[in-house]
C-alpha positions, 0 to 999 in steps of 0.5 A: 500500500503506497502511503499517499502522504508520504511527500510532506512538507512542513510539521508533521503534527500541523493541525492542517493539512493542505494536499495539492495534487500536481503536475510539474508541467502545468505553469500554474502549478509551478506558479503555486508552489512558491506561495503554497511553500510560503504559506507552510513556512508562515504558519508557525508549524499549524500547516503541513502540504502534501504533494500527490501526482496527477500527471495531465499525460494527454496534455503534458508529454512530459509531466509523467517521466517528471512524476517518477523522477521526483518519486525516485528522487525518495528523500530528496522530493521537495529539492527535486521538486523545486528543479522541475518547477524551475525548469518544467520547460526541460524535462526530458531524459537527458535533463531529468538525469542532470537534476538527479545527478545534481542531487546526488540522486541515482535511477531517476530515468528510464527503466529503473524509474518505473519502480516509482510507478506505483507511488504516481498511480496510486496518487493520481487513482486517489485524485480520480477518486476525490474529483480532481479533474485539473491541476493544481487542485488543493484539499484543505483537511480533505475539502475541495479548496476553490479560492486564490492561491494565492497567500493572503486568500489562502492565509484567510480561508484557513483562519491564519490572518494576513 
């Protein structure tokens, strides 16, 4: 059984919990990320996202090859992460495999990448299941988010002020 939280960032104990299904190829994803980053290093430990893949493979050629690059990527998700946003206009093999090898990572493409399967399909099956249809889609403590994202919009919904 694939844990589906297993990408967390910020306190593990944080009485709010913000899931984001993503797709590193979608610019408005790469858009949200910082500010859902800032949102979790704001909050004084009382927020803790989540990334789930949902890769739009139909639309992005290369949103899922970059899915289990970041799974394979194991303890070195969110730097990983942070490169595919950064630079989600190249990512094919040959640039997935540089990121990784940045990172100290091994097996990030081709076919020992494809062990991480599981972990992006079990993440995107569970994003079918609560309604996700595009990205980013973002749950707060298991309620479909509809409003900005952007910081203040978000620090308001969630009841942390400006």
């Amino acid at each position: 059984m694939v844990d589906l939280n297993r990408h967390r960032y910020g306190n593990a104990d944080a009485p709010i919990t913000v899931v984001e299904y993503g797709d590193f190829e979608c610019p408005y994803c790469a858009a949200a990320a910082p500010v859902l980053r800032e949102l979790g290093d704001t909050s004084e430990g009382r927020v803790r996202l989540i990334f789930r893949h949902f890769p739009l493979f139909q639309k992005h050629p290369f949103a899922l090859t970059a899915a289990l690059a970041a799974e394979a990527s194991g303890e070195r998700f969110w730097p990983m992460h942070d490169l595919l946003f950064a630079h989600q206009d190249r990512l094919t093999d040959a640039d997935l495999a540089g990121y990784a090898a940045r990172l100290g990572v091994t097996g990030a493409v081709g076919d020992a990448a494809q062990a991480f399967r599981p972990g992006v399909e079990a993440d995107y099956a569970a994003g079918g299941e609560d309604g996700v249809r595009g990205t980013p889609t973002l749950f707060v403590d298991g309620r479909l988010y509809t409003g900005l994202v952007e910081l203040a919009a978000l620090r308001s919904a969630l009841g942390l002020g400006r």
